[in-house]
N, C-alpha and C positions, 0 to 999 in steps of 0.2 A: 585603456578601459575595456573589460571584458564585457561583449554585448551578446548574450549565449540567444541563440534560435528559439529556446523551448525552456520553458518552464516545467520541472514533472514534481504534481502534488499529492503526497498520499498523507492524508492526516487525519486523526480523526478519534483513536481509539484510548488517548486522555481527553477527550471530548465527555467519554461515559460517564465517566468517573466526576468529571467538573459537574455534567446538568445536573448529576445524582445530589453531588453537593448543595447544586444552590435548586434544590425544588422541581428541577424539567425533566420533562420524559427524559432520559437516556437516550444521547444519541440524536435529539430532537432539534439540536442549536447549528450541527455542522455544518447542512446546508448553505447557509446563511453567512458564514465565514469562508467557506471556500468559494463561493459565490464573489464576494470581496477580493478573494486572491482570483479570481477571473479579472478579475477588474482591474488591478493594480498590474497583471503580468502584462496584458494590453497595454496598458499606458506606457509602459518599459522597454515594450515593440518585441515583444514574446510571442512568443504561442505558448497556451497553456496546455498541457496536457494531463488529465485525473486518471488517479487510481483509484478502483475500488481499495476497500482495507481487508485484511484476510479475518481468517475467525481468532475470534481469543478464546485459554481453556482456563476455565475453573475445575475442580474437584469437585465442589461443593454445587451441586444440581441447581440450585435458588441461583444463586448468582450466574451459572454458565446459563442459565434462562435469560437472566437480565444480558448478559453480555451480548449470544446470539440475537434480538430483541434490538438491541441497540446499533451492533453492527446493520442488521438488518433494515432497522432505520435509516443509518447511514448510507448504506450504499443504493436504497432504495430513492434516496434523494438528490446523491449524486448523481446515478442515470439519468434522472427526469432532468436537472441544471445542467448536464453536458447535452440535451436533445434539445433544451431549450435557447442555452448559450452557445450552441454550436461547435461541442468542445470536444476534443479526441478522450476516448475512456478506455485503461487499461484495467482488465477485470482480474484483479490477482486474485482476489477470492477464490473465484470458478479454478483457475492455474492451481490452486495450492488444495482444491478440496479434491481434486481425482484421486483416485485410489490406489496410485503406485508412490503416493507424496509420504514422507517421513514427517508422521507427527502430525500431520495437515499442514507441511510444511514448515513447521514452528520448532525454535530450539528450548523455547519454554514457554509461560504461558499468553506471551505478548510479543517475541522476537524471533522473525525470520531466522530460519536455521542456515545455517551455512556448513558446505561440503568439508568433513575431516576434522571440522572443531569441535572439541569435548568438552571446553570449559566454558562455563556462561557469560564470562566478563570478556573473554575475547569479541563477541558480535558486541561489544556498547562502549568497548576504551578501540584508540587506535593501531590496534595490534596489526605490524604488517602481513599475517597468516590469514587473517580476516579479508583484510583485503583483495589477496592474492585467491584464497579459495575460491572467495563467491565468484570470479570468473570463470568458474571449472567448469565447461557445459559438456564434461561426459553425460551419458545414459546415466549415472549411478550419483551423478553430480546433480544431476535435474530433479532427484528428488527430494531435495532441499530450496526452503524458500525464497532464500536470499538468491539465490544459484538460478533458478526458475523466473525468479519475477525481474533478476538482471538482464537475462538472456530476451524475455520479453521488451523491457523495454530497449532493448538496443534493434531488435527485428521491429518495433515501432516505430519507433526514430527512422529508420530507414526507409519504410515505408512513409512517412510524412515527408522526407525528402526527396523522395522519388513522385509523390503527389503534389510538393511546390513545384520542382523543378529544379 
């Protein structure tokens, strides 16, 4: 039986799109369910650990409103339940909006980019080059999303290892 140390959650951003559907603010429900996944990774004998969500792009201004809007909500809620639940927060967000990121780190308008892939269905099917890339932490590798926020949480992980013991 595989009893892994750490739980790492980043979810959120089919979240928008669901509240939009049934009536709620955008963004407004996540809280709420990752809260839940606090809950459940405890009982499991985990440690949870959250991710902010990065930005999504629209073309279309109306909606890149609502998305920024929502993200915004999102990660604004997750800070508050990881200070309140006492839970480790990795801020990809912040990671992927500095200004030497490709895309804002995105290979399209919802998925982490990863270093050397050009085609879009490589980051979403099992493709072993996907794989393989996003471990690439050159300088010119880092500024891809997937590539950035792997590297992060492996230097996090380590540091909550080094702070159990």
């Amino acid at each position: 039986m595989t009893r892994p140390r750490y739980t790492l959650i980043m979810t959120g951003t089919n979240d928008i799109g669901v509240d939009r559907y049934y009536g709620a603010v955008p963004g407004s429900n996540n809280r709420h369910w990752v809260s839940r996944l606090v809950t459940l990774s405890r009982s499991t004998g985990t440690i949870p650990v959250i991710s902010t969500l990065p930005r999504m792009l629209s073309p279309d201004p109306e909606r890149q409103l609502m998305f920024d809007r929502g993200i915004g909500r999102i990660n604004a809620g997750l800070l508050r339940l990881t200070r309140e639940r006492k839970v480790p927060l990795v801020n990809i967000w912040r990671a992927v909006n500095e200004p030497q990121m490709v895309n804002f780190g995105l290979f399209d308008p919802l998925h982490l980019g990863i270093y050397g892939l050009v085609d879009p269905k490589s980051s979403l099917v099992p493709d072993p080059a996907a794989f393989t890339n996003s471990v690439i932490f050159t300088r010119e590798a880092l500024r891809y999303g997937a590539n950035r926020r792997n590297l992060i949480m492996l230097k996090t992980l380590a540091r909550l290892d080094q702070a159990i013991g």
